[in-house]
TORPA-4810 file (N, C-alpha, C, O; in nm, 3 decimals):
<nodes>
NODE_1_12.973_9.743_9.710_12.905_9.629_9.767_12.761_9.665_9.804_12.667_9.609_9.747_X
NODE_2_12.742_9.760_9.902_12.632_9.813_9.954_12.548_9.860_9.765_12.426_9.872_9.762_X
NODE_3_12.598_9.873_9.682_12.508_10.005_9.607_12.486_9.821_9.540_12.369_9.808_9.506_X
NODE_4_12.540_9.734_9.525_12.447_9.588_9.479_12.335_9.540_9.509_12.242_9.500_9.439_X
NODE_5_12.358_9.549_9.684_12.210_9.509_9.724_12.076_9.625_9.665_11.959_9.604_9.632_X
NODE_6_12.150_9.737_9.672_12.009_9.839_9.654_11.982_9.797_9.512_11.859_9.796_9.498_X
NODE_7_12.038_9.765_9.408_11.989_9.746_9.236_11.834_9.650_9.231_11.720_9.669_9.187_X
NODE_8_11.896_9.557_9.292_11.701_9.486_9.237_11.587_9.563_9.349_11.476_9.575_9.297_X
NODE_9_11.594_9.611_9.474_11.500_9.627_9.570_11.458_9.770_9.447_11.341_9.784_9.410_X
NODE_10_11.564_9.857_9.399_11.541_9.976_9.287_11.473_9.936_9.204_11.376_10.009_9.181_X
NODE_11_11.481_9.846_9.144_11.424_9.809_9.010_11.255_9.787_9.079_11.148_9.827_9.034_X
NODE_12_11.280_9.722_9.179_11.102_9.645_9.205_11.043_9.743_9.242_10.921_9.746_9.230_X
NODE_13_11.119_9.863_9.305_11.017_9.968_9.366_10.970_10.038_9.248_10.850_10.059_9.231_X
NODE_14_11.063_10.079_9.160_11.027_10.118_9.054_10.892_10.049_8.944_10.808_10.104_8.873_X
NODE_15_10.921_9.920_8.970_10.818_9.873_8.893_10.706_9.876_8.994_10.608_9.868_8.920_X
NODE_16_10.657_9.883_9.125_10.580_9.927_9.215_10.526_10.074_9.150_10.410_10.087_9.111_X
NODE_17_10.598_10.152_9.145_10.551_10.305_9.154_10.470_10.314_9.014_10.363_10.374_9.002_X
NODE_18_10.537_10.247_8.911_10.470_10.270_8.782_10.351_10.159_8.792_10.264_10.231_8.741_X
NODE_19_10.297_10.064_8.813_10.183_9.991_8.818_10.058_10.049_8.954_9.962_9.990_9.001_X
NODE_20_10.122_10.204_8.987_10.049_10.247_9.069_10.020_10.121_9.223_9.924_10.142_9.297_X
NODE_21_10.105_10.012_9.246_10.064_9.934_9.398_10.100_9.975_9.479_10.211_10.023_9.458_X
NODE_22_10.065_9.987_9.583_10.092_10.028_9.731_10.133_9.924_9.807_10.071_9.822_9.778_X
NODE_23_10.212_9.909_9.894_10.187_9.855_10.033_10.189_9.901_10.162_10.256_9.987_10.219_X
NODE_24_10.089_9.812_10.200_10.026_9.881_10.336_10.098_9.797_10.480_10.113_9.677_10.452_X
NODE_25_10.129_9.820_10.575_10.161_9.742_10.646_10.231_9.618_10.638_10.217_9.523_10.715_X
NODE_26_10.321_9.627_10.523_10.420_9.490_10.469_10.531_9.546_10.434_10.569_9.663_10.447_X
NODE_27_10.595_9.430_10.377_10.733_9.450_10.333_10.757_9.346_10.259_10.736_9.227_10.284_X
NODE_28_10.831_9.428_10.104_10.897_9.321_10.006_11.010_9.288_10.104_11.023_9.357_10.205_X
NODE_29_11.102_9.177_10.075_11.177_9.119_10.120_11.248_9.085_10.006_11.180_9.045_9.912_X
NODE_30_11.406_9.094_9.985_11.467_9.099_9.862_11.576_8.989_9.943_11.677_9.059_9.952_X
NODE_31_11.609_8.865_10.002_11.732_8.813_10.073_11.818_8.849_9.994_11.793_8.865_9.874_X
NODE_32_11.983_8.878_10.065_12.105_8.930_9.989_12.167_8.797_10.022_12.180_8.701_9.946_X
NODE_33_12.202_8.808_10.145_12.243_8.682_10.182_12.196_8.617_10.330_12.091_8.666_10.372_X
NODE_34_12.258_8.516_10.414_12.234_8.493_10.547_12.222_8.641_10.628_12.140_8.663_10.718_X
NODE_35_12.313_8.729_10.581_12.281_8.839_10.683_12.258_8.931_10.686_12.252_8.995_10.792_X
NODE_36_12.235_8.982_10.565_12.140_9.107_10.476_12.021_9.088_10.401_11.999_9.000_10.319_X
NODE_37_11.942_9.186_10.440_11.775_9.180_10.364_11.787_9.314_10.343_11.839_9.404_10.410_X
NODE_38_11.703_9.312_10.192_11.675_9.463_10.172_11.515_9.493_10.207_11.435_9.400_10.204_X
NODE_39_11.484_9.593_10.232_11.362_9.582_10.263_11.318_9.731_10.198_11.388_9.831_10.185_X
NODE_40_11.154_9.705_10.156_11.137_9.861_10.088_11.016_9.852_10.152_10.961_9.742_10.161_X
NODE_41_10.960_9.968_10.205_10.821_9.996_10.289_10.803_10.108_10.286_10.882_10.202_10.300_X
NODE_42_10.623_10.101_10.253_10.596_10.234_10.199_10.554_10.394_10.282_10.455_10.373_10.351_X
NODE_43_10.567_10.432_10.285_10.503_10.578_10.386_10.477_10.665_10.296_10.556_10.737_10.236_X
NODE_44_10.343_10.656_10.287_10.277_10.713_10.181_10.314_10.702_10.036_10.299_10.601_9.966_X
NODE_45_10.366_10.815_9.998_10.354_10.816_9.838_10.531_10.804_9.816_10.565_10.792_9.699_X
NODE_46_10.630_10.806_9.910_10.751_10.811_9.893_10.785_10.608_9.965_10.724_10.539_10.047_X
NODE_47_10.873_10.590_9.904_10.930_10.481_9.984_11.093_10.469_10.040_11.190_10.506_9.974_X
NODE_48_11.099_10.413_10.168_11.197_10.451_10.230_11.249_10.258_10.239_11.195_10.147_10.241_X
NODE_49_11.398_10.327_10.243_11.496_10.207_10.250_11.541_10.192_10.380_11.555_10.287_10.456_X
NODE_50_11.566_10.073_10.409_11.657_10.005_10.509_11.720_9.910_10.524_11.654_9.811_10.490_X
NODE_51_11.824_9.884_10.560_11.885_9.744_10.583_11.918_9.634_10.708_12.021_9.645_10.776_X
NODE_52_11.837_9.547_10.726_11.914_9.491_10.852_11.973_9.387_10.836_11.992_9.330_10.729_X
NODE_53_12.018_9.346_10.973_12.115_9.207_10.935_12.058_9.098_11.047_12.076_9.113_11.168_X
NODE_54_11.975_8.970_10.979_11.975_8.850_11.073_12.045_8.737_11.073_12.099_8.706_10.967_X
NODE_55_12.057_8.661_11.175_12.128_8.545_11.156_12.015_8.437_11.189_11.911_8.454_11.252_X
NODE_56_12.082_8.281_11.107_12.039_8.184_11.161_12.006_8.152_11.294_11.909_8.083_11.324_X
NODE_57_12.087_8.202_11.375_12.114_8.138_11.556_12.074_8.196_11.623_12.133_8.260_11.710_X
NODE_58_11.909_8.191_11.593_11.831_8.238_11.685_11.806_8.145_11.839_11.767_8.029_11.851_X
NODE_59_11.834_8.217_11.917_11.819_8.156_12.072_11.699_8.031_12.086_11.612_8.053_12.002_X
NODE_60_11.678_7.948_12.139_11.615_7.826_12.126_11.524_7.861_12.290_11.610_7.887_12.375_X
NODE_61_11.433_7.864_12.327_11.373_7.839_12.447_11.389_7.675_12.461_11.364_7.579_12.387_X
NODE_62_11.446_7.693_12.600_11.395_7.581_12.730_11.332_7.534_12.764_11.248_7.611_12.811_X
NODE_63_11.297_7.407_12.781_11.156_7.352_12.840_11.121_7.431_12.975_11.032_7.512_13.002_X
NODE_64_11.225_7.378_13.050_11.238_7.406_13.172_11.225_7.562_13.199_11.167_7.601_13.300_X
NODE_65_11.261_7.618_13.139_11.243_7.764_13.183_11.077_7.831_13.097_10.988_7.900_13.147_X
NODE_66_11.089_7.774_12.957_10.965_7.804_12.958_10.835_7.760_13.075_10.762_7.834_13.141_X
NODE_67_10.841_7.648_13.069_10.721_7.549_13.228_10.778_7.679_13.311_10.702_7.775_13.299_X
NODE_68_10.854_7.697_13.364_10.856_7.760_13.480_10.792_7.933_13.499_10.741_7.982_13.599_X
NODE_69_10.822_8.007_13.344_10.766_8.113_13.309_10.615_8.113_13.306_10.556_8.214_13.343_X
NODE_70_10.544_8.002_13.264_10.449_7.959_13.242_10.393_7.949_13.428_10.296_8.009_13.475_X
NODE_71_10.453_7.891_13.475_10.389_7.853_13.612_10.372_7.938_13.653_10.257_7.948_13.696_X
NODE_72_10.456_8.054_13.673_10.472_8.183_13.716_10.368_8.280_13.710_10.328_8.350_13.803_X
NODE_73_10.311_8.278_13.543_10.196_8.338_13.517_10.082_8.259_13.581_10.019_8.324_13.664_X
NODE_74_10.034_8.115_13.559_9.942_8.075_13.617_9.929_8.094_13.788_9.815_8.073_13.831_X
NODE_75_10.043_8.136_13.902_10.011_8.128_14.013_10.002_8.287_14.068_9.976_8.324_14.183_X
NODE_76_10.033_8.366_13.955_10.066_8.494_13.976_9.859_8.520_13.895_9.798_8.621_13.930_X
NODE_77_9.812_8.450_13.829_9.674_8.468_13.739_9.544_8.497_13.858_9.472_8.596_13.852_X
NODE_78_9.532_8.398_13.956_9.461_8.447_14.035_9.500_8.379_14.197_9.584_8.291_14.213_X
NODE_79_9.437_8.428_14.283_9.481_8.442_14.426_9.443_8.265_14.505_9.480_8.218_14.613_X
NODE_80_9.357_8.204_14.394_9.344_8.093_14.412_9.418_7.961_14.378_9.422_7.848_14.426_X
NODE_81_9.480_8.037_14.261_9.567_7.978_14.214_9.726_7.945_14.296_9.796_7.844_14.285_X
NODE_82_9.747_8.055_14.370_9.887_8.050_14.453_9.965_7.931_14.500_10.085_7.903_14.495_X
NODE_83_9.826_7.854_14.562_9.898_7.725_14.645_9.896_7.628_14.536_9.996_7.574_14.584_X
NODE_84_9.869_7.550_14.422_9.847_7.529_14.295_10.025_7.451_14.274_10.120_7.528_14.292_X
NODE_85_10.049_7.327_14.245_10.156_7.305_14.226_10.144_7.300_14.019_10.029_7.296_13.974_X
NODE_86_10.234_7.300_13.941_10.192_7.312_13.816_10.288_7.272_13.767_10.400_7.318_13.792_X
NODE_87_10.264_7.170_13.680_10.329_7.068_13.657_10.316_7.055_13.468_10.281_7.156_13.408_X
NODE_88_10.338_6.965_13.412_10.321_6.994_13.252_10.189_6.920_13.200_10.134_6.924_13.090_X
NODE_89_10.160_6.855_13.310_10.072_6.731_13.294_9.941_6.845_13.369_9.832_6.845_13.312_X
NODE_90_9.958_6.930_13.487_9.857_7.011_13.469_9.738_7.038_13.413_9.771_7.140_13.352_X
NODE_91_9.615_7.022_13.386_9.510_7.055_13.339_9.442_7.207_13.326_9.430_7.283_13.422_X
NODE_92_9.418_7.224_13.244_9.342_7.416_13.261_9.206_7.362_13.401_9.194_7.365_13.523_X
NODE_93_9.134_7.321_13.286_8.968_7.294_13.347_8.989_7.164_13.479_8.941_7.164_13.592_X
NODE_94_9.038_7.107_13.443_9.004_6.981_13.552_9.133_7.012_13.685_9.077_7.020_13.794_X
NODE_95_9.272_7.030_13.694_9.314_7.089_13.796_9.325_7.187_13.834_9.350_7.203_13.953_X
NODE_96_9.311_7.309_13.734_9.362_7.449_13.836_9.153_7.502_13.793_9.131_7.620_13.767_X
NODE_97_9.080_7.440_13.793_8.932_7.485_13.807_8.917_7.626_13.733_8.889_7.734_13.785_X
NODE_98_8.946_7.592_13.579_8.959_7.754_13.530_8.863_7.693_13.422_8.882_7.583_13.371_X
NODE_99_8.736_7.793_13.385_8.637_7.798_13.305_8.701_7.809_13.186_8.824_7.806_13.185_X
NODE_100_8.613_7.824_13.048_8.646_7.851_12.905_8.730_8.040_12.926_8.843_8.079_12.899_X
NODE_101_8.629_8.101_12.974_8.716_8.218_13.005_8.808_8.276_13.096_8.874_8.379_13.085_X
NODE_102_8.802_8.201_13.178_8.966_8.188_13.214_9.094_8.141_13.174_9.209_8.176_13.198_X
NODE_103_9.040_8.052_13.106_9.189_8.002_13.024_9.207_8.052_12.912_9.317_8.039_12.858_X
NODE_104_9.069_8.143_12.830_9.151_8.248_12.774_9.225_8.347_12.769_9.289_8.404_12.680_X
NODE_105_9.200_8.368_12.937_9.221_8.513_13.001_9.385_8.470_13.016_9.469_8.559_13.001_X
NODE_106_9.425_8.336_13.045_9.521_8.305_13.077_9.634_8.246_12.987_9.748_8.214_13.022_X
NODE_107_9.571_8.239_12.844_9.655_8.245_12.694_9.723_8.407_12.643_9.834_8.437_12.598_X
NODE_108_9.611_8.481_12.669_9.621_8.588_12.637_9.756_8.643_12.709_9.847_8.704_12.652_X
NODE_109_9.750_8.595_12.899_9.851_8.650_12.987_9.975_8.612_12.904_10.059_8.695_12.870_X
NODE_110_9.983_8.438_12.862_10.079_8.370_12.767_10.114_8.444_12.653_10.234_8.468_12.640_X
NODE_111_10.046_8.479_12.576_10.080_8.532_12.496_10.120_8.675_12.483_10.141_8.716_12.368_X
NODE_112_10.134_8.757_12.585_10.201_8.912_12.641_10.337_8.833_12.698_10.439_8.889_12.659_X
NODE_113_10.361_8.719_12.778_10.461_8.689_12.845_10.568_8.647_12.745_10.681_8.654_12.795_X
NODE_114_10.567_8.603_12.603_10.615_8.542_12.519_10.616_8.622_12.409_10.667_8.574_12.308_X
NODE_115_10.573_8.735_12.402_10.516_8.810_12.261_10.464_8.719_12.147_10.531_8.733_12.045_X
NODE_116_10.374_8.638_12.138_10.342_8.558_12.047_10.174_8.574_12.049_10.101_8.622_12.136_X
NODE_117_10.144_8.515_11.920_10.007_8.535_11.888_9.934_8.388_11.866_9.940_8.328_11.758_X
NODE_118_9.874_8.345_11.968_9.816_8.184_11.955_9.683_8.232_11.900_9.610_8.324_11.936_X
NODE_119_9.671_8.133_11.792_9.571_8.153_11.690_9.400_8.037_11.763_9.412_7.920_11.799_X
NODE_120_9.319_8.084_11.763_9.185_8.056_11.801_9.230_7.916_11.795_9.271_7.861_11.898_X
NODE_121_9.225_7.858_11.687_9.216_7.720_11.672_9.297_7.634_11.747_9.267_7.521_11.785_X
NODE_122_9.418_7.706_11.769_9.554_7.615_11.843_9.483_7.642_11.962_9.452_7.532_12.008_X
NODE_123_9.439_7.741_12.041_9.422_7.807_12.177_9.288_7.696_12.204_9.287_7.644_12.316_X
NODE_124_9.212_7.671_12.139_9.086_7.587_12.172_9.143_7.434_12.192_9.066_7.354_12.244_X
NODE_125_9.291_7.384_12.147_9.327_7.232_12.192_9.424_7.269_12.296_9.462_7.177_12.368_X
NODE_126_9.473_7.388_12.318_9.544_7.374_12.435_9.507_7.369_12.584_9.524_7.464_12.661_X
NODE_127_9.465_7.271_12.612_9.384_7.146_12.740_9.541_7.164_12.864_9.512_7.196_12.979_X
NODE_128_9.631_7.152_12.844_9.710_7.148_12.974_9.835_7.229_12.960_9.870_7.266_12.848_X
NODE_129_9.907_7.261_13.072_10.016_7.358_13.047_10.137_7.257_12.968_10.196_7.320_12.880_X
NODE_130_10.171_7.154_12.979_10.223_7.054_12.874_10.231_7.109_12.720_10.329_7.107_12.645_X
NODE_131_10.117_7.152_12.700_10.084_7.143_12.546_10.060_7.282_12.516_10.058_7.336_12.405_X
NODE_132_10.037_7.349_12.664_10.123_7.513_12.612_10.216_7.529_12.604_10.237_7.614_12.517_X
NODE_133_10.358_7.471_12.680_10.456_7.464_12.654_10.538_7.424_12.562_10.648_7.476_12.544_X
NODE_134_10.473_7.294_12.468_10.519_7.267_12.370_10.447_7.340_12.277_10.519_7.305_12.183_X
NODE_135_10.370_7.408_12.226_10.346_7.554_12.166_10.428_7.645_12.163_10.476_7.701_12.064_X
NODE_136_10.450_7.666_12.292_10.578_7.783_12.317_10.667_7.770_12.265_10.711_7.862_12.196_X
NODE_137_10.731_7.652_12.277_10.840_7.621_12.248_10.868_7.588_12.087_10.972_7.637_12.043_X
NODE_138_10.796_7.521_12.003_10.762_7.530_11.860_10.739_7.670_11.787_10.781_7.682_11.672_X
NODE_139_10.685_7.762_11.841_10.669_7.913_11.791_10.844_7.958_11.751_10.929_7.939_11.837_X
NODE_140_10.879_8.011_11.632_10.968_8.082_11.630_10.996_8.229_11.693_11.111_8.269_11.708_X
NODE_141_10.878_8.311_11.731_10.835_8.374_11.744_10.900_8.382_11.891_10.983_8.465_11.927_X
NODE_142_10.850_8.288_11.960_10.851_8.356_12.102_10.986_8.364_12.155_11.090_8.309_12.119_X
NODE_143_10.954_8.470_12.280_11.152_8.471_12.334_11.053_8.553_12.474_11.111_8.595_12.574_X
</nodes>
């Protein structure tokens, strides 16, 4: 069973090694099924195998617990912030009085709290904790 999945990830590495390509910081992805991937990644001039197993049923974030993770960081962000009630409807600039660089300072906190990477463009419309939260919550990414 196991020596099936390895036949095509073999074949492609092989055709890798002879067209001289590298990869750098990636990974082919070969799906076996819902819960096996083969994966081939390079370290240097040798390539090394592995197998893991994912499933569909990945955990879903909460509104409610996300807003609340979220609040957490904003009253924990600065000392002014403390008494600050925060709500979804919340504003960056107009209720909690946070400049352009503060509310980056305070995506960034978001984005360590969530492990996720909010991209410039999304981060420049996100105007209230509402619409960070529904970010959050849309990311597959975050947990």
């Amino acid at each position: 069973m196991f020596r099936s999945c390895l036949r095509i990830p073999a074949a492609a590495s092989r055709t890798l090694a002879s067209t001289s390509a590298t990869l750098t910081k990636s990974a082919l992805v070969t799906p076996r099924t819902n819960l096996l991937s083969s994966v081939i990644r390079s370290n240097g001039s040798s390539v090394n195998w592995c197998a893991f197993y994912t499933t569909n049923n990945s955990p879903t974030l909460d509104k409610s617990v996300v807003l609340t993770r979220v609040s957490n960081i904003i009253t924990n962000f600065n000392s002014q912030l403390k008494d600050k009630t925060v709500t979804n409807e919340t504003q960056f600039a107009k209720d909690l009085s946070l400049d352009s660089l503060d509310t980056v300072e305070l995506l960034v906190a978001i984005e360590e709290e969530f492990d996720i990477e909010i991209p410039d463009n999304v981060a420049d419309d996100l105007k209230s904790v509402g619409q960070t939260v529904d970010y959050i919550i849309s990311n597959p990414e975050a947990h």
